[in-house]
N, C-alpha and C positions, 0 to 999 in steps of 0.2 A: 154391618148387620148381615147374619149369612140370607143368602136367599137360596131360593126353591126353583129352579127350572124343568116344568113338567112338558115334553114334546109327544105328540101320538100323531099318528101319519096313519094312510094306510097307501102298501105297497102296491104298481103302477103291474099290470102282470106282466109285463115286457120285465121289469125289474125282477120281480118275485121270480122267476124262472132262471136268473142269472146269480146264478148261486158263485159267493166267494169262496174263494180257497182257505184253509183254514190261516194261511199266510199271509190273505190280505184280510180277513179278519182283527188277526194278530194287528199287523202294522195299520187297520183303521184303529184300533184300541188306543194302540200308541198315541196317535196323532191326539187322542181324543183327551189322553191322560195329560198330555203335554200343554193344552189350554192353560191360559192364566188366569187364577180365581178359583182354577176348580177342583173343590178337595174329593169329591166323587163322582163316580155314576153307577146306577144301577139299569141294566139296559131290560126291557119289558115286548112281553108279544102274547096277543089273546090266543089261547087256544084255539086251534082250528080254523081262523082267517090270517089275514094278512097284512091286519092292526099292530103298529110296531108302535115304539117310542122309548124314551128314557127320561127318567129322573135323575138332575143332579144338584149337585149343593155348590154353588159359590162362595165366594167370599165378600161377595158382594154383587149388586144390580148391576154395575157396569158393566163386570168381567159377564155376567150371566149374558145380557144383551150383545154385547160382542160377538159372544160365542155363536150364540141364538140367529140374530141378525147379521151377523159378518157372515156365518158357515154352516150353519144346520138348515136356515131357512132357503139360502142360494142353491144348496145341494138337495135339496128334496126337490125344489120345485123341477132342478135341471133333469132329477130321474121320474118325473112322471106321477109322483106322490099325493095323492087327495086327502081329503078330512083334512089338511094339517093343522094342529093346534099348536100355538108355544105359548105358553103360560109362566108366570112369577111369580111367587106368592113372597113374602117375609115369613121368616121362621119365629117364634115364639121359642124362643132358647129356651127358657126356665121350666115349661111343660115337658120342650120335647126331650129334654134331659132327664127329665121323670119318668118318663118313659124309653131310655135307655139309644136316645137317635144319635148315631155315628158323628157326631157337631164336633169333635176333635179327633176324626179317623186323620193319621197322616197323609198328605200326600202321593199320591201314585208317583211311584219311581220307574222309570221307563228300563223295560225288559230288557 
């Protein structure tokens, strides 16, 4: 069953200040596309603060927790990161395909 992993953070301002290159952007993407389980992400920031985060889709709770707990949660806390949330939901396939949800976008293919 696909799941839902929802992360919102807000940025540490030692961090906010240390802006990446569009290079290590690029090659964070990568890393990020290369997870197992994960058929997407769409990466999220409120307007005008420093509230970050991302939605992605698994293939399942496992990979989701892995990811979550192996690597998003050890890297936020090591840059200074507050609020952090990570959240799971289960997907409701049958609705969300009614409403046109990306539940068979292929794969990210690495740049």
């Amino acid at each position: 069953m696909p799941v839902l992993l929802q992360v919102n953070f807000t940025r540490s301002p030692a961090h906010a200040h240390a802006a990446k290159t569009e290079s290590e952007k690029l090659e964070a993407a990568r890393r990020t596309a290369s997870q197992p389980g994960l058929s997407w992400k769409i990466s999220v920031q409120e307007e005008g603060s420093e509230t970050r985060g991302g939605i992605y889709l698994f293939e399942d709770l496992a990979s989701a927790k892995a990811y979550a707990e192996g690597q998003v949660a050890p890297r936020l806390h090591e840059r200074g990161a507050t609020d952090i949330s990570i959240r799971y939901f289960n997907v409701n396939e049958e609705a969300s395909r009614l409403t046109r949800a990306p539940l068979d976008a292929p794969h990210a293919v690495a740049a």
